[in-house]
N, CA, C, O and CB atoms as a CASP TS submission, in Angstrom:
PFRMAT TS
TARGET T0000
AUTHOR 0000-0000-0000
METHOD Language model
MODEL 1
PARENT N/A
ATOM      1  N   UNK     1      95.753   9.983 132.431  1.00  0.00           N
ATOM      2  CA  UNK     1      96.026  10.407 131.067  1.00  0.00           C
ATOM      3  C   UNK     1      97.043  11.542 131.090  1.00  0.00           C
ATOM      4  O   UNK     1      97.173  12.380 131.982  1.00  0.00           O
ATOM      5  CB  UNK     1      94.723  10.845 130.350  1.00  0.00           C
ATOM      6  N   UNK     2      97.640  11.448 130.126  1.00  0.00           N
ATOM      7  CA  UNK     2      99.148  12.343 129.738  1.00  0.00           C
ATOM      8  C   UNK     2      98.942  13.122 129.018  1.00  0.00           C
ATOM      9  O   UNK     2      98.890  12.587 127.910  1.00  0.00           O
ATOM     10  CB  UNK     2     100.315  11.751 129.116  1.00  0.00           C
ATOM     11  N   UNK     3      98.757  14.277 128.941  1.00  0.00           N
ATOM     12  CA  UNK     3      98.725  15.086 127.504  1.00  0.00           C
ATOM     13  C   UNK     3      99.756  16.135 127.410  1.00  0.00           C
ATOM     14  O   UNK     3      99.863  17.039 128.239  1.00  0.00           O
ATOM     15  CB  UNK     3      97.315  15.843 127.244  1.00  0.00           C
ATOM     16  N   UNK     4     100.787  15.937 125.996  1.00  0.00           N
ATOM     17  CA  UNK     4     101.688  16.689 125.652  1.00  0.00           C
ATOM     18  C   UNK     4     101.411  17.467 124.171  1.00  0.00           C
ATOM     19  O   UNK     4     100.625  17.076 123.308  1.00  0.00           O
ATOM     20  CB  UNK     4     102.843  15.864 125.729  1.00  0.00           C
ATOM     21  N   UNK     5     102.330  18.757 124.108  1.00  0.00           N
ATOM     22  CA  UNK     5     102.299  19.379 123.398  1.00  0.00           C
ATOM     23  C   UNK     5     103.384  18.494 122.299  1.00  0.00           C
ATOM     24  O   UNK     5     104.033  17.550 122.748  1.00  0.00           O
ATOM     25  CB  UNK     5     102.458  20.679 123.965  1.00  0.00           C
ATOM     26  N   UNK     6     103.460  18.765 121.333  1.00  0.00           N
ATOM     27  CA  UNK     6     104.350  17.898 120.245  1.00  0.00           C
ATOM     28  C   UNK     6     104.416  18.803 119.377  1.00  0.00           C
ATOM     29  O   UNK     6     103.342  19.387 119.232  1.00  0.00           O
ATOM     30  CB  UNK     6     103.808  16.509 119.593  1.00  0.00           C
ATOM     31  N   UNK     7     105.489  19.268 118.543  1.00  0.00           N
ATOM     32  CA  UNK     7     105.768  19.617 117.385  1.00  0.00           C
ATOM     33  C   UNK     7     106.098  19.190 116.719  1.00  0.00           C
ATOM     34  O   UNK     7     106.705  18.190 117.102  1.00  0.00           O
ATOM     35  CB  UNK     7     106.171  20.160 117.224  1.00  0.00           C
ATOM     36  N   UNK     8     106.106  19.405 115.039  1.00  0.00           N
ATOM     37  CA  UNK     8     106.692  18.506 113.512  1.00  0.00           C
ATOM     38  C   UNK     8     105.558  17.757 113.419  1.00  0.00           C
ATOM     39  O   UNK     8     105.517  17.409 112.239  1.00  0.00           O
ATOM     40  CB  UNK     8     108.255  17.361 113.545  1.00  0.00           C
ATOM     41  N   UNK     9     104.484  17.249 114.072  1.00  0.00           N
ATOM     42  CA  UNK     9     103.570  16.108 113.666  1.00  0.00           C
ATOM     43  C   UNK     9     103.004  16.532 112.522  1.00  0.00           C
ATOM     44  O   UNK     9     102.419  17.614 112.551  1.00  0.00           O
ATOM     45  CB  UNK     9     102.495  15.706 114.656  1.00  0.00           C
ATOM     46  N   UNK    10     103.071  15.650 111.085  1.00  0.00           N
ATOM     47  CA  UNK    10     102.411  16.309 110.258  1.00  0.00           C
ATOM     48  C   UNK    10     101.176  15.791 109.043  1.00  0.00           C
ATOM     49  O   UNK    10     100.341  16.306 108.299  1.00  0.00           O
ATOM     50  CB  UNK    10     103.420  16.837 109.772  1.00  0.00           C
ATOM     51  N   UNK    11     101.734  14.340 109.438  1.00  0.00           N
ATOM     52  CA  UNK    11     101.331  12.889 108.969  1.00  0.00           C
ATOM     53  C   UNK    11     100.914  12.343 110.048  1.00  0.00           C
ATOM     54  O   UNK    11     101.162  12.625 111.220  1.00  0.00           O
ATOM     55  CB  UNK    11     102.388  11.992 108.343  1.00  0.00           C
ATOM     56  N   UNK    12      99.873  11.058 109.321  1.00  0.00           N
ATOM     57  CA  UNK    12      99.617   9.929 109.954  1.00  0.00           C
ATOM     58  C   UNK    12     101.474   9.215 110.187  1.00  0.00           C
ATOM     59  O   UNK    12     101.614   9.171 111.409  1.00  0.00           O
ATOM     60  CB  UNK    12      98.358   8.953 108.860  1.00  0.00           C
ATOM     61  N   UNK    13     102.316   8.888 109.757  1.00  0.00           N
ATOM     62  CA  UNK    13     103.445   8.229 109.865  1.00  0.00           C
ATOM     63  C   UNK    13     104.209   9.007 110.573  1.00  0.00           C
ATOM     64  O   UNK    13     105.295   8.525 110.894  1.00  0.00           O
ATOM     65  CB  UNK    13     103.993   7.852 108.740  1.00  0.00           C
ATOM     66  N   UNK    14     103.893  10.409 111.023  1.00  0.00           N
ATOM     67  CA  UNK    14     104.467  11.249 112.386  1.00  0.00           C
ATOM     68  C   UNK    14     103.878  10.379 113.579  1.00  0.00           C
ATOM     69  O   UNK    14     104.590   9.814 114.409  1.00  0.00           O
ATOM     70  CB  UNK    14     103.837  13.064 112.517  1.00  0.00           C
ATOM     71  N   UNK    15     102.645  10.345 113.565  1.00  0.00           N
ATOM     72  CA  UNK    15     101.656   9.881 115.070  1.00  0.00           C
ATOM     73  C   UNK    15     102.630   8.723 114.730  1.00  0.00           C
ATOM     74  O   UNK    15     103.538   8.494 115.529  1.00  0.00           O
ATOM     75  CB  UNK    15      99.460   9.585 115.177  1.00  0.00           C
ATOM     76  N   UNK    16     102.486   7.827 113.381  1.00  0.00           N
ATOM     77  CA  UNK    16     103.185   6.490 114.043  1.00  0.00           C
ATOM     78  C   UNK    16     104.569   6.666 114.821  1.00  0.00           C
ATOM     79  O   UNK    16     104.811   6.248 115.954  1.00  0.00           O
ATOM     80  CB  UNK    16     103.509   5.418 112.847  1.00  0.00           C
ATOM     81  N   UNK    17     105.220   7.203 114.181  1.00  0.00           N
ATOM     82  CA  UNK    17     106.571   7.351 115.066  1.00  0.00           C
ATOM     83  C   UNK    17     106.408   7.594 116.547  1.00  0.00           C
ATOM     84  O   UNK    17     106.688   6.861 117.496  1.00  0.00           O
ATOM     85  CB  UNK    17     107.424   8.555 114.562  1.00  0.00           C
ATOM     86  N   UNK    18     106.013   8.508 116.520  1.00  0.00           N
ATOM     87  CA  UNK    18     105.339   9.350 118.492  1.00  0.00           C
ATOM     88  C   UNK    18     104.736   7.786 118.775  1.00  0.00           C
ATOM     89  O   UNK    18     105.035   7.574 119.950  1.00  0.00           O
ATOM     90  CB  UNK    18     103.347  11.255 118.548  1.00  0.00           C
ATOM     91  N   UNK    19     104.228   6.934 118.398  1.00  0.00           N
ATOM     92  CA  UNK    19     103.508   5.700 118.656  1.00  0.00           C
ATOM     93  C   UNK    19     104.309   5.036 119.256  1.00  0.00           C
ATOM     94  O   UNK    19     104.466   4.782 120.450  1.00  0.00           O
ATOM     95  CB  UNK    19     102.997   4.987 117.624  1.00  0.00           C
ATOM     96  N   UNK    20     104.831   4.753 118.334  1.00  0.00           N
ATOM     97  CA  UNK    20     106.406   3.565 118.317  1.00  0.00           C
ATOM     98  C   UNK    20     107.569   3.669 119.298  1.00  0.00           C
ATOM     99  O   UNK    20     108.259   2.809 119.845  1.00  0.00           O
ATOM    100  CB  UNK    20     107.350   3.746 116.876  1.00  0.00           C
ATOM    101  N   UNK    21     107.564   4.939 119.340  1.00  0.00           N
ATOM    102  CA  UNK    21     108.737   5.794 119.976  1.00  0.00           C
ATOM    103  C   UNK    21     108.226   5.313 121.692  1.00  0.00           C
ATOM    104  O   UNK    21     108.907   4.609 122.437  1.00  0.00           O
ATOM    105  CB  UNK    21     108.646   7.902 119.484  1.00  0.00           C
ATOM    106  N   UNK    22     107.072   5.819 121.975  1.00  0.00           N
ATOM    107  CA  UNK    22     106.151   5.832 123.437  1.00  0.00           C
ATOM    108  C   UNK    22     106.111   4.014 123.654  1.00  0.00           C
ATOM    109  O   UNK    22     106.476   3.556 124.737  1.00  0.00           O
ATOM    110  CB  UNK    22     104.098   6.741 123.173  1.00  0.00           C
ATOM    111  N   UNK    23     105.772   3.338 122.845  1.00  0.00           N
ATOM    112  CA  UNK    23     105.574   1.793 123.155  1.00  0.00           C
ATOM    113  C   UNK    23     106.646   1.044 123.086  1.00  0.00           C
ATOM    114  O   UNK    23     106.585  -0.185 123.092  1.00  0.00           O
ATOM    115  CB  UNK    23     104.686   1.134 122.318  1.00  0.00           C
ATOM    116  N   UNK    24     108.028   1.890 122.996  1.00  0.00           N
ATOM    117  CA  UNK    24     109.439   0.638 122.941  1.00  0.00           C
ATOM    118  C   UNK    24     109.484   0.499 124.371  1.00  0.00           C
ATOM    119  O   UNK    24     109.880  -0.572 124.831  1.00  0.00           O
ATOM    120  CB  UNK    24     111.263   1.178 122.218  1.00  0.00           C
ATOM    121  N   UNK    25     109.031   1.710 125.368  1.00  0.00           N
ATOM    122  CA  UNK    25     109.146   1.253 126.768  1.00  0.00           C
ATOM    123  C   UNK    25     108.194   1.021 127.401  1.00  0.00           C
ATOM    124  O   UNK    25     108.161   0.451 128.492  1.00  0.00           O
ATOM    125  CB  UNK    25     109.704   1.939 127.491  1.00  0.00           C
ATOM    126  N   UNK    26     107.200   1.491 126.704  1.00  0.00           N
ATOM    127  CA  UNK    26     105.446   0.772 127.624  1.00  0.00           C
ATOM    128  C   UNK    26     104.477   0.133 126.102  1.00  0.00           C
ATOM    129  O   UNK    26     103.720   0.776 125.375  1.00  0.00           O
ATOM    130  CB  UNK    26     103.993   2.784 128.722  1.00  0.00           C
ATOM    131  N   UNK    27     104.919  -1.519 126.013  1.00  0.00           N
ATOM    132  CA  UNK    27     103.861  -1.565 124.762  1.00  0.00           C
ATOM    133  C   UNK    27     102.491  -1.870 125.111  1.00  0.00           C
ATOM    134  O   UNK    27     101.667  -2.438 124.395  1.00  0.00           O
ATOM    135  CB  UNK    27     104.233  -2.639 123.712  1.00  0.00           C
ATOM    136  N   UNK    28     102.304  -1.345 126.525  1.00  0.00           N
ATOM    137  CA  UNK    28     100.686  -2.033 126.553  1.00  0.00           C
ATOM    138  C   UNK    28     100.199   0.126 126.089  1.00  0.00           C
ATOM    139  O   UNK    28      99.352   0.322 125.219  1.00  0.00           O
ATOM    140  CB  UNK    28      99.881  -3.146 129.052  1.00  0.00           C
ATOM    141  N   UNK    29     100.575   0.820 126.489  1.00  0.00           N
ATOM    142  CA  UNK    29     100.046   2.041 125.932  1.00  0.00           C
ATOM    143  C   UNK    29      99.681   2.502 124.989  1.00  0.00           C
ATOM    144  O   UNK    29     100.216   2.214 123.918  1.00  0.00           O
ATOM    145  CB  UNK    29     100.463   2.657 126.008  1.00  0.00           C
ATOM    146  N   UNK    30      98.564   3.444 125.076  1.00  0.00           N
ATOM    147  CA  UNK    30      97.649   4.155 124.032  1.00  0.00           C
ATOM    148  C   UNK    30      98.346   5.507 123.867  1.00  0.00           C
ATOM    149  O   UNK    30      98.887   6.247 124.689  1.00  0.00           O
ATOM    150  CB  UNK    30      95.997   4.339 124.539  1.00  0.00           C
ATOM    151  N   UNK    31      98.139   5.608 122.376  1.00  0.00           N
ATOM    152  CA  UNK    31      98.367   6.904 121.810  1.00  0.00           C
ATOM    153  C   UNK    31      97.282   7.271 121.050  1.00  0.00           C
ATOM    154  O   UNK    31      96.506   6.561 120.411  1.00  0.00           O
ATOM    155  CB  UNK    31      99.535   6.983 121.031  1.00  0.00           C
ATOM    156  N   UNK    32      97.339   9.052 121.266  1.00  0.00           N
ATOM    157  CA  UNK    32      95.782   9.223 120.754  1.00  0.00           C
ATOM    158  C   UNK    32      97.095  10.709 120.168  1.00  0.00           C
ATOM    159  O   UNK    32      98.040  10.975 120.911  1.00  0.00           O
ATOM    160  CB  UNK    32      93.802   9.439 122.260  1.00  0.00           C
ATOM    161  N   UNK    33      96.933  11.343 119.056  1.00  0.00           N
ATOM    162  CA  UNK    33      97.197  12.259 118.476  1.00  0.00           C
ATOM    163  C   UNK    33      96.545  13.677 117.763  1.00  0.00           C
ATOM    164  O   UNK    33      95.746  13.539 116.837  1.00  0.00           O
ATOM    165  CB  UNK    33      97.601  11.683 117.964  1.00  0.00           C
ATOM    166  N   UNK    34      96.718  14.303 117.980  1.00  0.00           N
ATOM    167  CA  UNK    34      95.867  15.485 116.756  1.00  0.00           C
ATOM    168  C   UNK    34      96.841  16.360 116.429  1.00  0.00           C
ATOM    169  O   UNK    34      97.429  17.222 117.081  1.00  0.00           O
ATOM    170  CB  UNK    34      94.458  16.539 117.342  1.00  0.00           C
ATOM    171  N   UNK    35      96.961  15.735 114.519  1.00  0.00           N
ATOM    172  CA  UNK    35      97.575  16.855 114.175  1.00  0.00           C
ATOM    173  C   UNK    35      97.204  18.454 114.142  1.00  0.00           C
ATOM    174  O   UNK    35      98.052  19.335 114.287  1.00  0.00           O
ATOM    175  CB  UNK    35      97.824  16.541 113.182  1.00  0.00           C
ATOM    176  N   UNK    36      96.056  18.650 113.967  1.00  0.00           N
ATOM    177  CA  UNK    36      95.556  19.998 113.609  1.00  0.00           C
ATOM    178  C   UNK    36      96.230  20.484 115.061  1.00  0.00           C
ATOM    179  O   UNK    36      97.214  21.201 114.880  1.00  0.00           O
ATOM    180  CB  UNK    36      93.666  20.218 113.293  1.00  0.00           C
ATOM    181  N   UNK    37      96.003  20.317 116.020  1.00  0.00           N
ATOM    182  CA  UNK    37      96.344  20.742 117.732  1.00  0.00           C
ATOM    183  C   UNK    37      97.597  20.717 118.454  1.00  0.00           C
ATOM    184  O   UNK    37      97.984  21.325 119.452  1.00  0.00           O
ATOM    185  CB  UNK    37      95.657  19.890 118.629  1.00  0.00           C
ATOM    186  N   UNK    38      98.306  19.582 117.451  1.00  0.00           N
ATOM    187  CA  UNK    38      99.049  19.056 117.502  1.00  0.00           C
ATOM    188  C   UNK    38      99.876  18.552 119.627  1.00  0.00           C
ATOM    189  O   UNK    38     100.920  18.651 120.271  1.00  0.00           O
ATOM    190  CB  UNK    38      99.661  19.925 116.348  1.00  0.00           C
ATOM    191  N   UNK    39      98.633  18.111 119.754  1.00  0.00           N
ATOM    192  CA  UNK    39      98.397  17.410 121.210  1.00  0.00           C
ATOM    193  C   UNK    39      98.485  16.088 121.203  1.00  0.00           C
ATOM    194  O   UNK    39      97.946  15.564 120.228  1.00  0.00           O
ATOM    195  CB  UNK    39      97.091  17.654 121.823  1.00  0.00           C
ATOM    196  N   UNK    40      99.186  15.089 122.270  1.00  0.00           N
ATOM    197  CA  UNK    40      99.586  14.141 121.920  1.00  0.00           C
ATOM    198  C   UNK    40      98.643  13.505 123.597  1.00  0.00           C
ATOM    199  O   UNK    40      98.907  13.966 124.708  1.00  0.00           O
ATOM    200  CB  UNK    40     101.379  14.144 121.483  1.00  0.00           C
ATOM    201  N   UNK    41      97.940  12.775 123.427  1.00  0.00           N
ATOM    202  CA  UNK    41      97.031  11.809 124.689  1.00  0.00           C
ATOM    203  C   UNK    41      97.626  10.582 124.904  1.00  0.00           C
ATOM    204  O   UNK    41      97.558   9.743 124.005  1.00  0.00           O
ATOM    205  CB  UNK    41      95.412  11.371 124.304  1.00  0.00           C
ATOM    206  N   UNK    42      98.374  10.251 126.251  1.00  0.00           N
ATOM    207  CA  UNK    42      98.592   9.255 126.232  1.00  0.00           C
ATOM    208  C   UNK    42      98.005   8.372 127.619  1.00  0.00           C
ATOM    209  O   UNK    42      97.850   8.924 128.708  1.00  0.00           O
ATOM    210  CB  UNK    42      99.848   9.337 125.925  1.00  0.00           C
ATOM    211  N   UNK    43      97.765   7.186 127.423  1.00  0.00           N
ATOM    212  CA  UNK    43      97.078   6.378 128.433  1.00  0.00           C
ATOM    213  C   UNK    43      98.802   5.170 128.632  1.00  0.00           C
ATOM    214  O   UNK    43      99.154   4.217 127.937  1.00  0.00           O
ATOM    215  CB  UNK    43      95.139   5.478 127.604  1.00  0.00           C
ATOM    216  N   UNK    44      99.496   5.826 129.902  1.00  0.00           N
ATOM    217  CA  UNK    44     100.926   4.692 129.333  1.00  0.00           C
ATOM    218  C   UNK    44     101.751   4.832 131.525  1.00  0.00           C
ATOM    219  O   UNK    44     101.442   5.697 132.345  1.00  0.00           O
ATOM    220  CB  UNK    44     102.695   6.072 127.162  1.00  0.00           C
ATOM    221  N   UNK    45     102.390   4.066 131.663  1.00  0.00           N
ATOM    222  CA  UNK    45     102.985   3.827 132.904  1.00  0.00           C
ATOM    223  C   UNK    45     103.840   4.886 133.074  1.00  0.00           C
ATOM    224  O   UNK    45     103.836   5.572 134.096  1.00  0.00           O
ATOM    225  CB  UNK    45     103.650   2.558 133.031  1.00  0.00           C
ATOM    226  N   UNK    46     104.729   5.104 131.945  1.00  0.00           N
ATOM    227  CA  UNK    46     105.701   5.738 131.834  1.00  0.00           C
ATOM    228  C   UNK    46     105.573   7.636 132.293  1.00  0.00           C
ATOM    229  O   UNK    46     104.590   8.337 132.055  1.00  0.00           O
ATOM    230  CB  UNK    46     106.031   5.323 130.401  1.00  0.00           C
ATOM    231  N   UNK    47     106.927   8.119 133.011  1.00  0.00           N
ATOM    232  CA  UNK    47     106.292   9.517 133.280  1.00  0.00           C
ATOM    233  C   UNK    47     106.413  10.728 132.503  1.00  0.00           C
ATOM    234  O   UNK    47     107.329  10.954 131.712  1.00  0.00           O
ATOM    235  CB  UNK    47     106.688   9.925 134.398  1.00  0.00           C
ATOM    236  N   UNK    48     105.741  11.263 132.685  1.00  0.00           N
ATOM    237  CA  UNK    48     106.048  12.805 132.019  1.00  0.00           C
ATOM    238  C   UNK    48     107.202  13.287 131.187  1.00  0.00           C
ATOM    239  O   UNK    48     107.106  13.803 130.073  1.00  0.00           O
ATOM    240  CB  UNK    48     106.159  13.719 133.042  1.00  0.00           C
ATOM    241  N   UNK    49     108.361  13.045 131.894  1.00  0.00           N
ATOM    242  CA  UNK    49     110.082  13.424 131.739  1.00  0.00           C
ATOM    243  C   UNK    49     109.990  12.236 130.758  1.00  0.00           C
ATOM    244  O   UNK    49     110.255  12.596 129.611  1.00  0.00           O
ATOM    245  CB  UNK    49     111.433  13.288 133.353  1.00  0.00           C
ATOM    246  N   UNK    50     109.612  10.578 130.903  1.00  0.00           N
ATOM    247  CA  UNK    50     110.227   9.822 130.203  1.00  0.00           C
ATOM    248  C   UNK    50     109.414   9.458 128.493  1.00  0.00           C
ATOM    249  O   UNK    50     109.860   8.908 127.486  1.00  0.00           O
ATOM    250  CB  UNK    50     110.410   8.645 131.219  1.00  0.00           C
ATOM    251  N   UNK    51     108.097  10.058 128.810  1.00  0.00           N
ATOM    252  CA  UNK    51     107.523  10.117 127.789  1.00  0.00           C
ATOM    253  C   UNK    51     107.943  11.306 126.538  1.00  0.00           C
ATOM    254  O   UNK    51     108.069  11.151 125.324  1.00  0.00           O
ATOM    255  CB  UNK    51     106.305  10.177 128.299  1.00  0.00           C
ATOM    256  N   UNK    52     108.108  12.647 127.483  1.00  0.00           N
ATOM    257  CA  UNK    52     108.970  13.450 126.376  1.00  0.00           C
ATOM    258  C   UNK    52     110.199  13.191 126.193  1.00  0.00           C
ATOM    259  O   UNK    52     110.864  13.860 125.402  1.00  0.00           O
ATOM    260  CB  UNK    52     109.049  14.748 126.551  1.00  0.00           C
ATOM    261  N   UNK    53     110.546  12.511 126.660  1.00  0.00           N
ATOM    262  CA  UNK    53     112.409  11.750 126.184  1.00  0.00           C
ATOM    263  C   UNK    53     111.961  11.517 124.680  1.00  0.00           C
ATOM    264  O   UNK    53     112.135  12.275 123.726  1.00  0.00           O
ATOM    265  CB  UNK    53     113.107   9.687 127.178  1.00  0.00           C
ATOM    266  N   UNK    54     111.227  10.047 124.714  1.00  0.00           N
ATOM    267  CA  UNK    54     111.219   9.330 124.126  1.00  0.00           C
ATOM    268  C   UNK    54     110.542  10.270 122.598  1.00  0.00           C
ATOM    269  O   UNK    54     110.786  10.280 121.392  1.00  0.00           O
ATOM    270  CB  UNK    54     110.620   8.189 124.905  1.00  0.00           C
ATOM    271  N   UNK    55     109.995  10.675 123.141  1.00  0.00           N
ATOM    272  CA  UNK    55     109.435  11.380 122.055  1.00  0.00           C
ATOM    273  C   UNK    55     110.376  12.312 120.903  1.00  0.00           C
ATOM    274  O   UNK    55     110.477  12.381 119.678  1.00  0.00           O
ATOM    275  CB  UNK    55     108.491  12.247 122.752  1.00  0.00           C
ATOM    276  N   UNK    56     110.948  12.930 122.039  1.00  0.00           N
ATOM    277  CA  UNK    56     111.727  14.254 121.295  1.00  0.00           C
ATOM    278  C   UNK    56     112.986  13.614 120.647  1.00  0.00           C
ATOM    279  O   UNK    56     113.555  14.104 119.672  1.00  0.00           O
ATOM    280  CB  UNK    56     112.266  15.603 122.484  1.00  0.00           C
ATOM    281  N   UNK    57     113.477  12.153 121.457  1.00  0.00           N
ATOM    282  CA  UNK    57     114.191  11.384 120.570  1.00  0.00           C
ATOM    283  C   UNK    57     114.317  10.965 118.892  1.00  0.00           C
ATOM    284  O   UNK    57     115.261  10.732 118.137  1.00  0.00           O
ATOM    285  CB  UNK    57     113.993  10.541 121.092  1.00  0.00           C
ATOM    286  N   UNK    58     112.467  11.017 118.725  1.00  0.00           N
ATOM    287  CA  UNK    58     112.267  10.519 117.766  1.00  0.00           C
ATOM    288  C   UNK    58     111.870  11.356 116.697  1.00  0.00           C
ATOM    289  O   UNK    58     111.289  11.062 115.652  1.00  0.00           O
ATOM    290  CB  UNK    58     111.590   9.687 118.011  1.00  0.00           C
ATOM    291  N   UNK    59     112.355  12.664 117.204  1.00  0.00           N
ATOM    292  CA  UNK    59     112.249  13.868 116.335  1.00  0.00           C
ATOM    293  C   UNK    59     110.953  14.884 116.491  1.00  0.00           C
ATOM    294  O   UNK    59     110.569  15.772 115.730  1.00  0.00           O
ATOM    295  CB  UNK    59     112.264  13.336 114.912  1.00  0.00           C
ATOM    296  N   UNK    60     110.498  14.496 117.573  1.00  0.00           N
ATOM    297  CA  UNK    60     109.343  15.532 117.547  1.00  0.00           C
ATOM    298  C   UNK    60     109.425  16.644 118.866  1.00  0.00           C
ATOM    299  O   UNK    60     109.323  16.200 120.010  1.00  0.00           O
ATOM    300  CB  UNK    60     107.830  14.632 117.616  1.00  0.00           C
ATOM    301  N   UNK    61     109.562  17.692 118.695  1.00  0.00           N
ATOM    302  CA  UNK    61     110.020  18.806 119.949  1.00  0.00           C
ATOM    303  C   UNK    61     108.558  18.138 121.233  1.00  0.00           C
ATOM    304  O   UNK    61     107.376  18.024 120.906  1.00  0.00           O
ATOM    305  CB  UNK    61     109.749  21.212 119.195  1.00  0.00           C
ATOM    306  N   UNK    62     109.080  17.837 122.499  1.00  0.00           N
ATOM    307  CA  UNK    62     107.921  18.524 123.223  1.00  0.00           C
ATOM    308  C   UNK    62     107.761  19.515 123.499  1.00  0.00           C
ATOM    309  O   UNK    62     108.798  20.004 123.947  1.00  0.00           O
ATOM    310  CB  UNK    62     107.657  18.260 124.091  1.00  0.00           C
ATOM    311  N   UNK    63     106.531  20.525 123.481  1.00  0.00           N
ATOM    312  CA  UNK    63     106.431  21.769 124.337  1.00  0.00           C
ATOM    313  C   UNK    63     106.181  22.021 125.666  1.00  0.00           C
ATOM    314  O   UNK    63     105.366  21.300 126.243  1.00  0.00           O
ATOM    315  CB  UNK    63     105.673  22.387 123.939  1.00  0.00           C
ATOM    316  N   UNK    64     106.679  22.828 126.202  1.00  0.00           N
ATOM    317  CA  UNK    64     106.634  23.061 127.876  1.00  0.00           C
ATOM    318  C   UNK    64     105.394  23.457 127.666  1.00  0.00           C
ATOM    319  O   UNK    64     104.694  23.819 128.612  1.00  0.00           O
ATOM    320  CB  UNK    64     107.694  24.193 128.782  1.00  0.00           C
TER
END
């Protein structure tokens, strides 16, 4: 399991994006989200570096 820091999440249709964004390169992966924490759980192949790519691509900062 992966767990990243995420910023901007603020909506349910934020997690979807962070969703969408994480499964264009691994669609068998799980996303688990909390906005209040704004912590992002992922169960996915993909690594660390390529998961916050994808992410921060899609508009959401990762945090170190």
């Amino acid at each position: 399991m992966l767990t990243l820091k995420v910023s901007g999440m603020t909506c349910g249709g934020c997690i979807n994006a962070v969703t969408r964004a994480v499964q264009s390169q691994d669609p068998q992966a799980t996303v688990q989200a909390d906005l209040a924490t704004q912590m992002v759980n992922l169960e996915t192949t993909l690594t660390p570096a390529q998961a916050s790519q994808l992410i921060t691509e899609a508009g959401f900062p990762v945090l170190a």
